[in-house]
C-alpha positions as a printed Julia matrix, in Angstrom:
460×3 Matrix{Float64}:
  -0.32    0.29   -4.67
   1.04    3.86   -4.71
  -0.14    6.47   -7.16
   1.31    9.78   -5.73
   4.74   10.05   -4.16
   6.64   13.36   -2.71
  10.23   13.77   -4.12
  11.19   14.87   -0.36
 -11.59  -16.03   25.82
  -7.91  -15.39   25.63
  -4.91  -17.24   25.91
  -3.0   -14.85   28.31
  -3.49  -11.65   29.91
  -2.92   -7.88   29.01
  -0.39   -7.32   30.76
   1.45  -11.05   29.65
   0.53  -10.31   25.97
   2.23   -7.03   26.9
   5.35   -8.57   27.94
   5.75  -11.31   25.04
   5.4    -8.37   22.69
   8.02   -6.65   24.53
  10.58   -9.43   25.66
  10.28  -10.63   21.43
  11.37   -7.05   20.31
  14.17   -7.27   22.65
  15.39  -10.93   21.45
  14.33  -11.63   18.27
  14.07  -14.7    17.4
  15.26  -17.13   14.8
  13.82  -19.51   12.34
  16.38  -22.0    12.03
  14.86  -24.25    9.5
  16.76  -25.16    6.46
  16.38  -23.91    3.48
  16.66  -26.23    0.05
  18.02  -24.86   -2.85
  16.24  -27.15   -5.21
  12.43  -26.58   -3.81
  10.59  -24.35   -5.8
  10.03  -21.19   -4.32
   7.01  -19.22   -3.59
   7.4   -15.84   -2.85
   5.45  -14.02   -0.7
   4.85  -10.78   -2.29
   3.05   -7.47   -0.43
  -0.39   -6.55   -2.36
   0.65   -3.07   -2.52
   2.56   -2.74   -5.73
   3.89    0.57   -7.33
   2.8     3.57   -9.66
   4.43    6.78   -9.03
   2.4     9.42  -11.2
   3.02   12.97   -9.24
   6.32   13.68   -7.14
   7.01   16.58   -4.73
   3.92   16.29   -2.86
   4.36   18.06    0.67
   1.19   17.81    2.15
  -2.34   16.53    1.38
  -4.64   18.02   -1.05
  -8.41   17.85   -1.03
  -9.99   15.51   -3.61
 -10.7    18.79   -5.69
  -7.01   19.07   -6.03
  -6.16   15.49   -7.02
  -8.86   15.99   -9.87
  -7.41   18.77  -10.93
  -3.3    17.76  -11.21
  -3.87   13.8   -11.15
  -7.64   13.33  -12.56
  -8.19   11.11   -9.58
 -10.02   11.5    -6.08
  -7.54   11.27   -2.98
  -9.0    10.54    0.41
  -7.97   11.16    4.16
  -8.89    9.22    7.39
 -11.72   11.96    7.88
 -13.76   11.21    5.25
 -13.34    7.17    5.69
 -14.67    7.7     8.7
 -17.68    9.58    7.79
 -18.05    7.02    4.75
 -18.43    4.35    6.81
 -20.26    6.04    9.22
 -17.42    5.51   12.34
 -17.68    9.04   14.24
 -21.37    7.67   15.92
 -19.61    4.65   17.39
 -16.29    7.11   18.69
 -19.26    8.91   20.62
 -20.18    5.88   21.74
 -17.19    5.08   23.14
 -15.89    2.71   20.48
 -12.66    3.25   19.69
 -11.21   -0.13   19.54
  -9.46    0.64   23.43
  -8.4    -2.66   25.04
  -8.44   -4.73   21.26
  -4.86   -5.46   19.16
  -4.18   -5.6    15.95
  -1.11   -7.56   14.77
   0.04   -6.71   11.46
   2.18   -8.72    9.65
   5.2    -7.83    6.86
   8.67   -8.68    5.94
  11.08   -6.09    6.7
   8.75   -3.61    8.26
   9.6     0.06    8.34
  12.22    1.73   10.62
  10.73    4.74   10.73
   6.7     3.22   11.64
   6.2     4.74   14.6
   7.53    8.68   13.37
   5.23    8.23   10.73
   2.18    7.22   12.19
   2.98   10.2    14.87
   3.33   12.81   11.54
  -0.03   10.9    10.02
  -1.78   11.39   12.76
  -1.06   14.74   13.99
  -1.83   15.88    9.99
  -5.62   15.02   11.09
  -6.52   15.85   14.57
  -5.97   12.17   15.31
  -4.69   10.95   18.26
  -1.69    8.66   18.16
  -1.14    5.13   19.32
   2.3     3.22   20.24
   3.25    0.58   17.38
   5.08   -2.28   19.41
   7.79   -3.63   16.59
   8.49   -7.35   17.0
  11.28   -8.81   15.16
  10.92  -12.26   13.8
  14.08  -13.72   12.74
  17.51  -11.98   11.36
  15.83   -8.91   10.07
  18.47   -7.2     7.59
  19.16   -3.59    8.65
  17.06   -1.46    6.46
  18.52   -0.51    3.35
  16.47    2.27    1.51
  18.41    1.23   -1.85
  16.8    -1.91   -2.26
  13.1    -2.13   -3.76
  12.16   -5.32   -1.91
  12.42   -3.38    1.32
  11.06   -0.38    0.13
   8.08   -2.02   -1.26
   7.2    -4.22    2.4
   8.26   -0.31    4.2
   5.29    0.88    1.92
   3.04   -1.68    3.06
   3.92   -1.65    6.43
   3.14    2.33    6.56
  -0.15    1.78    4.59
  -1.15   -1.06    7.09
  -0.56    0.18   10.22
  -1.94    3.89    9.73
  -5.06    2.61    8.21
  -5.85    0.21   11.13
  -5.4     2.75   13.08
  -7.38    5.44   11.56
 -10.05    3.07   11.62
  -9.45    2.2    15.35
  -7.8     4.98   16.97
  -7.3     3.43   20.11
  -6.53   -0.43   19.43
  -2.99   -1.31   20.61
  -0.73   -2.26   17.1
   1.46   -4.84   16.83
   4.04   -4.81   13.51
   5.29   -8.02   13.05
   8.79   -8.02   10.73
   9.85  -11.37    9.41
  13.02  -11.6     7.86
  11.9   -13.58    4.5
  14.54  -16.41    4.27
  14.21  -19.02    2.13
  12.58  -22.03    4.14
  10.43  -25.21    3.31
   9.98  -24.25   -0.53
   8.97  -21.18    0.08
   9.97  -17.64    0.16
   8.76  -16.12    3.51
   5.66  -17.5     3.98
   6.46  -20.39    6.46
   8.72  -17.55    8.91
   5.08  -15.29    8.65
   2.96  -18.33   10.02
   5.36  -19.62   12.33
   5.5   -15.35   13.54
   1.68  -15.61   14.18
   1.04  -18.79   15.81
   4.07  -17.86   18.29
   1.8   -14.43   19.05
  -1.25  -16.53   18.9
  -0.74  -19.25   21.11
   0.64  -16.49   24.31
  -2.42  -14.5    23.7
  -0.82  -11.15   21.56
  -3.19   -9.94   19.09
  -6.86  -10.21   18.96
  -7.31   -9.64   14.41
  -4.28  -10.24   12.33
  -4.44   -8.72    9.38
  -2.02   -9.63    6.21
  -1.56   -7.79    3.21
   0.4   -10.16    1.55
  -0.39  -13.17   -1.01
   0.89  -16.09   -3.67
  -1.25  -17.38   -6.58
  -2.22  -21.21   -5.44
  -0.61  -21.85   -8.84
   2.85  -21.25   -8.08
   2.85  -23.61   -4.82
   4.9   -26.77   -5.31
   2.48  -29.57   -5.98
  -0.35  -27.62   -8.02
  -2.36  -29.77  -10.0
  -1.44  -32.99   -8.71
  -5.2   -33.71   -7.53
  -7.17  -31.56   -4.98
  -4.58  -31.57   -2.15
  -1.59  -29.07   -2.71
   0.15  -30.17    0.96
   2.57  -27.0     0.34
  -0.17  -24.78    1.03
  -1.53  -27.59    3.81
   1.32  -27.0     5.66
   1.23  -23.51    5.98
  -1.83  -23.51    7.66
  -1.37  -24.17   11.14
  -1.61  -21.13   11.95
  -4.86  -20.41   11.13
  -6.21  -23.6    12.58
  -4.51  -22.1    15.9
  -6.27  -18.83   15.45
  -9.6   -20.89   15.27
  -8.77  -22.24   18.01
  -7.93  -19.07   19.65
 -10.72  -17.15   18.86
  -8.27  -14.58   16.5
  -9.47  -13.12   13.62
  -7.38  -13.64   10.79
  -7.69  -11.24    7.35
  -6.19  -11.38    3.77
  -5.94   -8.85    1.27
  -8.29  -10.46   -1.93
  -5.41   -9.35   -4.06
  -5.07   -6.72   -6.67
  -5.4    -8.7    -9.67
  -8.7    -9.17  -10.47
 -10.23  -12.31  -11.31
  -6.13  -13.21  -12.27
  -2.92  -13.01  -10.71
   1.11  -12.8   -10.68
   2.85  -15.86  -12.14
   5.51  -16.96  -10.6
   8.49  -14.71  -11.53
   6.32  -11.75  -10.21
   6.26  -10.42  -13.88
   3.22  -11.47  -15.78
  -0.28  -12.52  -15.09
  -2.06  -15.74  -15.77
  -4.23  -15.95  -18.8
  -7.17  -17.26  -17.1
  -8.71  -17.43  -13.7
  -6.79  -18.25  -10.6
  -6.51  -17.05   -6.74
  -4.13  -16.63   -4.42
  -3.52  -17.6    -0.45
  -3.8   -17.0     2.46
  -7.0   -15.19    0.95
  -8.55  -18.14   -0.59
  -8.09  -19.96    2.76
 -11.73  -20.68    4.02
 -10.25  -20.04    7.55
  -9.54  -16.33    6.67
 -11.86  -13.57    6.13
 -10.86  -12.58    2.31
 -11.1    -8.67    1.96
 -12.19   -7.12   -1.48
 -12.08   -3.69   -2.84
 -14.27   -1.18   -3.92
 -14.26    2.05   -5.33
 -15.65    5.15   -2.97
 -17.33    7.92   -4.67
 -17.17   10.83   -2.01
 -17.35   14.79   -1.49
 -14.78   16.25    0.45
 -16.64   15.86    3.74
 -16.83   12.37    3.08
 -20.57   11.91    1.77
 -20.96    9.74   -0.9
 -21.84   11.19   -4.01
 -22.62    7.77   -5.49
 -22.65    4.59   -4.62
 -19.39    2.28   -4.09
 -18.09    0.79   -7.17
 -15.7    -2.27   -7.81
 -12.38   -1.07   -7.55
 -10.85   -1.86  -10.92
  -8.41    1.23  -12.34
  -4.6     0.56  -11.77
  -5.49   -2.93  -10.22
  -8.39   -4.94   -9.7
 -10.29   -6.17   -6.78
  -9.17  -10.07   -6.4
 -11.74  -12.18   -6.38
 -13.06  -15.78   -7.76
 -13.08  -19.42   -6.8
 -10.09  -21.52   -5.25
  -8.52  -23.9    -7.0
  -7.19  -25.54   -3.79
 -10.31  -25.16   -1.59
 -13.61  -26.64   -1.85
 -16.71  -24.76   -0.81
 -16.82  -24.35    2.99
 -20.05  -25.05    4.8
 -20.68  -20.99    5.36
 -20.93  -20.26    2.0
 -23.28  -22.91    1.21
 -26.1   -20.24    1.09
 -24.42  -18.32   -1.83
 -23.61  -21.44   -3.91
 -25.03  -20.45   -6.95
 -22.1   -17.71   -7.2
 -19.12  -19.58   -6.01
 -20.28  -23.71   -7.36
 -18.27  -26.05   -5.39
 -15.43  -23.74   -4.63
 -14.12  -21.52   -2.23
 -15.33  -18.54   -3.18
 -13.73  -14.55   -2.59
 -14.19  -12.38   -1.38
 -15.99  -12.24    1.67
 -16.41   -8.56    1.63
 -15.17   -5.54    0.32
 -13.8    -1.97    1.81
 -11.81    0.92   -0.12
  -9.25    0.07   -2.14
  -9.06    1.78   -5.49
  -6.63    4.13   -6.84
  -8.75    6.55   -7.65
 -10.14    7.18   -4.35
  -7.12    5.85   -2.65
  -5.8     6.78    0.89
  -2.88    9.41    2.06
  -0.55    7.73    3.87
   2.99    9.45    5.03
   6.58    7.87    4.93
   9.93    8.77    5.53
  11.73    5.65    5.52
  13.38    6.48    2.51
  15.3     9.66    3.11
  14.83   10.65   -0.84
  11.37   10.29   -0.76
  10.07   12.05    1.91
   6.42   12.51    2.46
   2.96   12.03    1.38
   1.58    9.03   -1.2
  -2.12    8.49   -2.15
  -1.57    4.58   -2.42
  -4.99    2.12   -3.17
  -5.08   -1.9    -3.47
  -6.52   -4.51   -1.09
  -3.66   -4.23    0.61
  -5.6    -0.88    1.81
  -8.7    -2.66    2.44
  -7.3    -5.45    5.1
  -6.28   -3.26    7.72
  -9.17   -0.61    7.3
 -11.16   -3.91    8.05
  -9.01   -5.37   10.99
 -10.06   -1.88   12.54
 -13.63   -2.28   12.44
 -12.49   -6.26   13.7
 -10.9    -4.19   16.84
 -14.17   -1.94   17.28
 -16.69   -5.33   16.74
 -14.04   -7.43   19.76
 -14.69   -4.37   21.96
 -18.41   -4.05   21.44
 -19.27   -7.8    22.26
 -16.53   -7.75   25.14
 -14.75  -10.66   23.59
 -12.86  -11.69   20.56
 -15.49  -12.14   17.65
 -12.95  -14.83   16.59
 -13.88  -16.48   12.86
 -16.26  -13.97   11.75
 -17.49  -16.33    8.49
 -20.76  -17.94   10.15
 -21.74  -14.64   11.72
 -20.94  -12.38    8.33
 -22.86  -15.03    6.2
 -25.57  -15.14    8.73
 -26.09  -11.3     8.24
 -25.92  -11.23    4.67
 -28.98  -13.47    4.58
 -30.81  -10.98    6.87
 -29.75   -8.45    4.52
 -31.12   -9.76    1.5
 -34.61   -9.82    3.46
 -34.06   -5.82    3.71
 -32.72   -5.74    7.67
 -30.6    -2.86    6.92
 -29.74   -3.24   11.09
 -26.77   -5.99    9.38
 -25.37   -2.62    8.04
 -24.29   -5.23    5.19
 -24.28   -2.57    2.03
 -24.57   -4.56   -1.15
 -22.59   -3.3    -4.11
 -24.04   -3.68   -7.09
 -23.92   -1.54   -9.55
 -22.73   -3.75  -12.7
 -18.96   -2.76  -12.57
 -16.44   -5.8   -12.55
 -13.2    -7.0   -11.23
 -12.04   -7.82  -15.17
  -8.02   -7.31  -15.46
  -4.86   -8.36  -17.73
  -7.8    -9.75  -19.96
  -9.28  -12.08  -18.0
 -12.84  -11.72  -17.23
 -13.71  -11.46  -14.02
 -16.83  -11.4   -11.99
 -19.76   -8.49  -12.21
 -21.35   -6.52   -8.67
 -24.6    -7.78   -9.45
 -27.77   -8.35   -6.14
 -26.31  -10.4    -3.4
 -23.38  -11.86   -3.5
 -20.4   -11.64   -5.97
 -16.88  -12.86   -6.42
 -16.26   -8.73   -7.11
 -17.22   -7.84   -3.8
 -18.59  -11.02   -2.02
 -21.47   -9.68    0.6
 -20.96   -5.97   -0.17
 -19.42   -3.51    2.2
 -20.51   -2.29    5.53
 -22.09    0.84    7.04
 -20.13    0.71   10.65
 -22.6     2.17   12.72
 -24.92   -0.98   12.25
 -22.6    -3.56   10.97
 -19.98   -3.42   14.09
 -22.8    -3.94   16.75
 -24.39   -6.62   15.01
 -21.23   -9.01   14.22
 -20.57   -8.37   17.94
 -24.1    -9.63   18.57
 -23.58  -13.17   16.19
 -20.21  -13.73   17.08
 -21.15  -16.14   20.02
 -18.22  -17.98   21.76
């Protein structure tokens, strides 16, 4: 979501992973199934949606500054990393080094890897190499048309969080070409993108900033099984199987979400997938309250301001086995999110762009689309620390929440709870209360503690 805008066990070795990514970029492939013009289509839209309330923005401002000419904080990489307490594991030689992180978006960006290199260099950070694999016809990029723009604004936002996060993790941007296949718009050319890289051993967290309201699948409501979504999943059974990490953005309308001309919201509560899948880690958002060093001047809040933290029970899903210790909250559902990380507006993240070339510069952009790929990062630091994938994190996070609601603050599990809620469009939503919430699910994390310790439960 952008607020501010300037008018200018593995499958395969390194070194194979290494050439798949690179022998894909060179030949991009096709997916040559059919599409039907009379299947209802899904779309597949990024979480990042816009709001363009200051222009001609040439370089970041301190959060003092955004107060002053937006009346909202603005963060950079620095202080997320002293928020989440990240600079004592980069002394400790966690960095994410040897660990990728495939991202995944329609269209991509064609000017990623400039603008990580300007992002980067802004901070004192130290750049990586974004490897750019082409899935399918991808359209030359046309700065004219919004549908591009708007996956280009994702596709900055994901990869220079992830990165800021984990400064050394290898990045994969996967660009699909979203045709119209199998009923659905996009989705099936994403899966069929990650269970290629899957299955020859590229990419150890995916992370996906992208979602559809279970509504608008063909087949809703006929009974409990909606085979549309069904057979989209394969991918994520592969990525079990695998050991990969897979992440979804909760979604940025609260305990709602889009209907299916993108337009309007549902009048009562609904989810959307791949988040609601119980074989991916849903990420939720909060609200960070911090100086300009990065110190929190309050505790996190639920992020609910120009969107609102997704969150609720699936309509699709029943509850999986892992979250039978938190039943009360979620009943017989799937329940998300599974955690939370920034992802509000106010307090969102500076990101810079150039792929248009009349909108040149710096954006403070917010949504769960934010909060993914910060968490894929601490994924990468976690798969370093143990020495091995950390694979489906769900047992391992749900085991640590329970120590944490005995007080063993070595989880670093950080409840939220402070009484704010994921409310939105007028649909009530769900209230940070002890424990854990569909506004948040466990909480969010203090890195310091929480990346040893999944590294330490993940056992494979």
């Amino acid at each position: 979501m952008h607020i501010a805008r300037s008018g200018k066990g593995l499958a395969a070795s390194a070194a194979t992973a290494a050439l798949v990514v690179a022998a894909l970029a060179a030949a991009p492939l096709t997916d040559t199934a059919a599409a039907h013009a009379s299947v209802p289509h899904t779309a597949a839209v990024p979480a990042l949606a816009g709001n363009t309330l200051a222009h001609s923005v040439s370089s970041p401002l301190t959060s003092a500054q955004c107060q002053a000419k937006w009346k909202i904080n603005c963060y950079n990489p620095l202080q997320y990393r002293n928020a989440y307490n990240l600079n004592a594991l980069y002394r400790k030689g966690i960095t994410g080094k040897g660990r990728t992180i495939v991202i995944v978006d329609s269209f991509g960006s064609p000017t990623i890897q400039h603008d990580l290199d300007v992002y980067s260099k802004q901070f004192g950070l130290r750049s990586t190499k974004v490897q750019v694999v082409k899935w399918g016809k991808v359209p030359v990029f046309d700065p004219k048309n919004t549908d591009m723009t708007g996956w280009a604004g994702e596709s900055t936002l994901d990869v220079e969080m992830a990165h800021a996060v984990a400064p050394d993790a290898k990045i994969v941007l996967v660009e699909t070409a979203v045709a119209e296949t199998e009923g659905t718009t996009g989705l099936p050319e994403m899966m069929k993108a990650e269970q290629y890289l899957i299955n020859h051993g590229v990419g150890d967290v995916i992370s996906q900033s992208f979602g559809a309201t279970e509504n608008t699948f063909p087949g809703f409501g006929k009974g409990n099984h909606v085979s549309s979504i069904e057979n989209l999943r394969y991918a994520f059974k592969d990525a079990k199987a695998h050991n990969v990490t897979v992440l979804a953005s909760s979604g940025d309308g609260g305990a709602t979400d889009n209907t299916a001309d993108g337009k309007g919201y549902y009048k009562e509560r609904v989810n959307s997938w791949p988040s609601s899948d119980p074989l991916v880690t849903s990420i939720g958002g909060t609200q960070l309250h911090l100086n300009d060093k990065g110190q929190r001047t309050k505790p996190d809040s639920v992020y609910n301001d120009y969107g609102s933290g997704g969150g609720g029970q699936s309509h699709v899903f029943t509850r999986p086995s892992y979250q039978n210790g938190v039943s009360k909250a979620v009943g017989s559902r799937r329940g998300t999110p599974d955690i939370s990380m920034a992802a509000a507006v106010n307090g969102g993240a500076w990101i810079y762009s150039s792929y248009d070339p009349t909108a040149t510069g710096w954006d403070v952009t917010g949504g769960t689309s934010e909060a993914s790929p910060l968490f894929a990062g601490i994924i990468a630091l976690a798969d370093q620390a143990a020495g091995h994938r950390v694979g489906d994190i769900h047992d391992a996070l749900y085991s640590l929440y329970k120590r944490s609601t005995h007080h063993d603050k070595s989880t670093g599990i950080v409840d939220v709870n402070d009484g704010t809620n994921n409310s939105y469009q007028g649909v009530t939503g769900y209230t940070a209360v002890n424990g854990y919430d569909m506004a948040t699910g466990v909480g969010t994390l203090d890195a310091l503690r929480f990346v040893p310790a999944l590294a330490k439960a993940s056992h494979h």
